[in-house]
Structures are given as structure tokens and as C-alpha cells.
N, C-alpha and C positions, 0 to 999 in steps of 0.2 A: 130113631132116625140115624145115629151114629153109625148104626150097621148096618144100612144099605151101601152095598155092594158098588156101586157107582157113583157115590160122593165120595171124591179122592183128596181132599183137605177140608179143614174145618179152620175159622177165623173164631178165638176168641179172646171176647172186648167184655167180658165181667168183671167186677169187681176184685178187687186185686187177692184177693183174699182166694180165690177160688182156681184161678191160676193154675197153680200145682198140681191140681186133684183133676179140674178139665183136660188138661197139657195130659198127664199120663191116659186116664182115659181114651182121648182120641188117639194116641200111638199104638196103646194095647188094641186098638180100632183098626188098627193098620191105615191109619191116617195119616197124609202133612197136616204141618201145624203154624198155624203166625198166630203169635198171642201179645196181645196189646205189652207194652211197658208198665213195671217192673214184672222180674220171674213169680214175684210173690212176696212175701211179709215176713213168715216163719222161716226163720235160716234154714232149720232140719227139715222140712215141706222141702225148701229150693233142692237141698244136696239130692235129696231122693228124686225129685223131678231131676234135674241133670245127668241124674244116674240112668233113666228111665231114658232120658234123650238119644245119650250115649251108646244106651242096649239097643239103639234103631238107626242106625248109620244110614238106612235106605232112604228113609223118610225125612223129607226138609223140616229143620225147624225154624223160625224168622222171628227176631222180634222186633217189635215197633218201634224201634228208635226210630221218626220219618225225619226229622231234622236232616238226617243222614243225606236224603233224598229234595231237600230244597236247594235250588238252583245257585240260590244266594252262598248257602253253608258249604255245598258241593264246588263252587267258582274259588272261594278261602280255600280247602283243604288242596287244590290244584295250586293255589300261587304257594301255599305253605309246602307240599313236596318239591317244586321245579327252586325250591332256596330262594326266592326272590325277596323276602322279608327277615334272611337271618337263621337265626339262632332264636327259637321266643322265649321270650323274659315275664311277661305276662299276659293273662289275660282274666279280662272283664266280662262276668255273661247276666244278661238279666233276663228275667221270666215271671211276668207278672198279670196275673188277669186281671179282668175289668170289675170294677164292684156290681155292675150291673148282673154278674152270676153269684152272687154270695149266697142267697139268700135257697137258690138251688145248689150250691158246693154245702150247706149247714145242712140241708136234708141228707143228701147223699151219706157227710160223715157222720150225724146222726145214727142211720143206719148200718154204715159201712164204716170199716177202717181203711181212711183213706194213705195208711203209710205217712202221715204226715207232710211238712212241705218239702222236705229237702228231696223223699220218697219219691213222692207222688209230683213233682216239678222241676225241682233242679238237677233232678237225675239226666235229664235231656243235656243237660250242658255239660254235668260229666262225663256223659258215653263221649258229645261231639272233644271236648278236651284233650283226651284218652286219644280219641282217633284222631284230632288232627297232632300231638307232640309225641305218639307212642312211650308215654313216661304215667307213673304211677306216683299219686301221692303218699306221703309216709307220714305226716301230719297233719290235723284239723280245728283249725279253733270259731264255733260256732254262737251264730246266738239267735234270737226268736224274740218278738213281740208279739200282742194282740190289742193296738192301739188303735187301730184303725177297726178294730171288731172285736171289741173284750167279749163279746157272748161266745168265742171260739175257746175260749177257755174252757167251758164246762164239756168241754168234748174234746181237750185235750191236744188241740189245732193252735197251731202258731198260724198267723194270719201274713207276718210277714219272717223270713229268714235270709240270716247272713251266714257265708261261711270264707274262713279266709284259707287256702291248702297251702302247703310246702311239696314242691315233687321232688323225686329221687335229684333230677340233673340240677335242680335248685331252681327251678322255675316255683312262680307262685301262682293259684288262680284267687280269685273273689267270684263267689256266687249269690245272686241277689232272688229270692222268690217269692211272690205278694201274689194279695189276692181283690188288691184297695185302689188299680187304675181308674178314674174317675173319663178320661177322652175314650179308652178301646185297652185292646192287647195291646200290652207293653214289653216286646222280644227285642232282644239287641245282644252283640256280641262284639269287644274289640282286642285285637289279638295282637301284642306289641314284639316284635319281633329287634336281633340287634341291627338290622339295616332297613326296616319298612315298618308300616302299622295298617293293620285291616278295620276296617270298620262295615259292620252289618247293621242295617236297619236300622240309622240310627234315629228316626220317627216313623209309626206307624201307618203311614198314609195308605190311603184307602184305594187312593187311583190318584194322577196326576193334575186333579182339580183343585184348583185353592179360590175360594172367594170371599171377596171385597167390597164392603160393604161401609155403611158411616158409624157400625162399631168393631171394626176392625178385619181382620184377617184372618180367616178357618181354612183349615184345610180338615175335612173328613177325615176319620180313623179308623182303621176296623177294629173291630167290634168282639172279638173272639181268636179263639185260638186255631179252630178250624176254617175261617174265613182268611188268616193270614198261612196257614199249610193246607190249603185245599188240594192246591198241585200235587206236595209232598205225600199227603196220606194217600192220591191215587197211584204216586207213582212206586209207591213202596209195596202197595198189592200188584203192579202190573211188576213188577220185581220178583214177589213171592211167585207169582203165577209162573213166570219164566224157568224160574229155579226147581218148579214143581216140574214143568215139563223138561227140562235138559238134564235134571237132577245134577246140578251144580248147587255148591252149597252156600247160604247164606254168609254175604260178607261180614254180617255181623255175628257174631258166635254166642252162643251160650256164655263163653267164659267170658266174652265181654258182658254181659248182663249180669252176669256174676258180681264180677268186680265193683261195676258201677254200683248195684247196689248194696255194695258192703260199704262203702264208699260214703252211697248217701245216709247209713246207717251211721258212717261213725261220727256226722255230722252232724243227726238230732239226737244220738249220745253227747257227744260237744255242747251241744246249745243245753238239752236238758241237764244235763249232770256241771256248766260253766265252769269245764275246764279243756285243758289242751289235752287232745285224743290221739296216739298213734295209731295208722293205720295196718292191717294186718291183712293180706290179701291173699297169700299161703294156706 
């Protein structure tokens, strides 16, 4: 199917692991390409795909960072350019599913190598990081539990992770990724800046209903990670679609997915190895 003549890109959402090997495939296709987040697992897989990217300058590549593409994260990255918050000093990003998928995220890494969680989750926070301070971190000090799911142990999954960065300008982040929300998706992001402070999401609410009752006060939460970026993931394909047809090249580059995740790599080195990790992105 690849080589029919009249499919002009290919979207692929496989498993992370596969990435690489699909991504060259469809360019040697004479394909576009949007391929879910991360580029891949295997460093020497990535540099060969990017090499492959590279040797096809005609052809759009996109990857899925959609974060990039919600209203909320896109509204921040506008006040954080026009200077209205500073200079940023920090920032707080959390990304935690609901335990209600555990049980389907266990099959998956079962099978799959899910990259683990810094990989496979809080990489979303480092592309948005990256993109809203344009600074790199040069330091990592990480760590992982599996208290909330010791069975993720025998498969080599930290259930929940921390990471603390150091960037070049001296900025710090904290990254928070779990898999143990008990209400819904638990996404949030606060960005402290030396004259403002942003704050995203900071409860999940489902819609603007809260009800009240004689045991108390709910407000609804959603539920998933795709029911809180439903927006985001269409608008990031009607994005790719654009870029196909004007052949303008994605805002987000290859080297950004690079980075990111070398990034997230030196972080489940950090946690696994419990020590402090320079970062090397050269």
C-alpha cells in the first residue's frame, strides 16, 4: 500500500520502537511523514532516521509534539514571547494519567518498550520547555518509584518520575510523570517568570459543571489524555496537512525531537543509575 502512487503522506502512531524503520521506509516511498512522539529508543536507529530525513528536504517531516497546538500552551508561549512575565526562573510541568489505564498501559509495556516514563511522557513537557525559554539543560537529577504499582517493576516501568534540570541561563525545571491519578488526567504546567507567573490547567475539569449535593462538591474530570487534547491532536494533523500542501516546513524540527529526547534519556539514566547526569546534546 505504501506505493500507491496517490497516497501523498503516511501518519505513523506504532509503537515507539518501530518509528525509525517506518519513518525511512515511507520517505524512500517518496512519502510525507508525521510520526507520533518520540523519534525512537535506539540513539543509532534515531541518527540514521534523521540522516534519512535530511537526504529528503522535499518531503515534510512532523512530529507529534500536539501540546504545541493547544490553545491553553499556545496563549503561555504568546505572553512568554511579547516579555510580559520576565525573565523565567522556573518552571513546574506535571503529566500524569489516570490509574483507570494501568492495567492497559501493563499490557502494552508487556509487549512493547514503552521508553519508559520520562520517554514515553514527560518528554511532552520538555519539547514545550525548550520551546517556550529557547535554553537547554546541562544537568539532571532524577528518580522513579513504583509505589502506587510495584507489579511495573517486573517490566522495568517506573510508575511514577521526577526530574529536577539546571539550564544553560540558570533556569531550573521540575518534571512530574505518573501513571496512579485516581479523579482523571492530571496535566498542568506553571511557569514563573522575574515579573509574572502563568499557570495552566490547574484542575482537570471536564466542563464547567460542578454539583452539589449533601456529600459535598464534584466537579467532573476528564478522563484521559486524549479527551483533554482532542482539539490539539486535530489541530496538529490539519497543521501537517497544511505544510504538506504549501510545503512549508514543520515548526517543530527533527532536531527538536532529537534533543528532547536525549534529554529524556539522561533522565531515566539519573533515576536509574541515582546519580547527577550532565546533559550532552552535541
Amino acid at each position: 500500500m505504501i506505493d500507491v502512487e496517490d497516497i501523498d503522506a503516511v501518519v505513523i502512531v506504532s509503537p515507539i520502537g518501530f518509528h525509525p524503520e517506518m519513518t525511512e521506509y515511507a520517505l524512500n516511498a517518496n512519502k510525507h511523514v508525521f510520526c507520533e512522539k518520540p523519534l525512537g529508543l535506539n540513539m543509532d536507529e534515531v541518527d540514521t532516521m534523521v540522516r534519512q530525513i535530511k537526504m529528503h528536504p522535499k518531503k515534510i517531516f512532523q512530529l507529534g509534539f500536539m501540546r504545541r497546538f493547544d490553545s491553553s500552551y499556545k496563549h503561555a508561549k504568546k505572553i512568554i514571547d511579547d516579555g510580559k512575565i520576565g525573565k523565567i526562573i522556573y518552571i513546574r510541568a506535571y503529566g500524569i494519567d489516570p490509574i483507570s489505564g494501568m492495567e492497559s498501559f501493563k499490557k502494552f509495556a508487556t509487549d512493547n518498550d514503552s521508553g519508559g516514563i520520562f520517554v514515553d511522557m514527560c518528554i511532552h513537557d520538555i519539547d514545550l520547555i525548550r520551546w517556550y525559554t529557547h535554553d537547554d539543560p546541562v544537568q539532571v537529577w532524577a528518580l522513579g518509584n513504583d509505589i502506587a504499582a510495584p507489579e511495573l517493576k517486573n517490566i522495568g516501568e517506573y510508575e511514577t518520575g521526577v526530574a529536577m534540570l539546571k539550564f544553560k541561563s540558570g533556569m531550573i525545571a521540575t518534571l512530574l510523570g505518573g501513571r496512579h491519578v485516581a479523579h482523571g488526567n492530571q496535566v498542568e504546567m506553571e511557569i514563573m517568570g522575574s515579573n509574572g507567573w502563568i499557570r495552566i490547567a490547574q484542575e482537570p475539569n471536564k466542563d464547567f459543571l460542578t454539583l452539589f449535593t449533601n456529600e459535598g462538591v464534584v466537579k467532573p474530570s476528564m478522563q484521559s489524555f486524549s479527551e483533554r487534547f482532542s482539539e490539539a491532536f486535530i489541530d496538529e494533523l490539519r497543521d501537517f496537512v497544511n505544510n504538506v500542501k504549501t510545503g512549508k516546513s514543520s515548526d517543530i524540527s527533527v532536531d527538536d525531537g532529537v534533543k528532547a529526547l536525549k534529554i529524556a534519556k539522561a533522565c531515566k539514566e539519573s533515576a536509574d543509575q541515582g546519580i547527577l547526569v550532565d546533559i550532552k546534546l552535541s
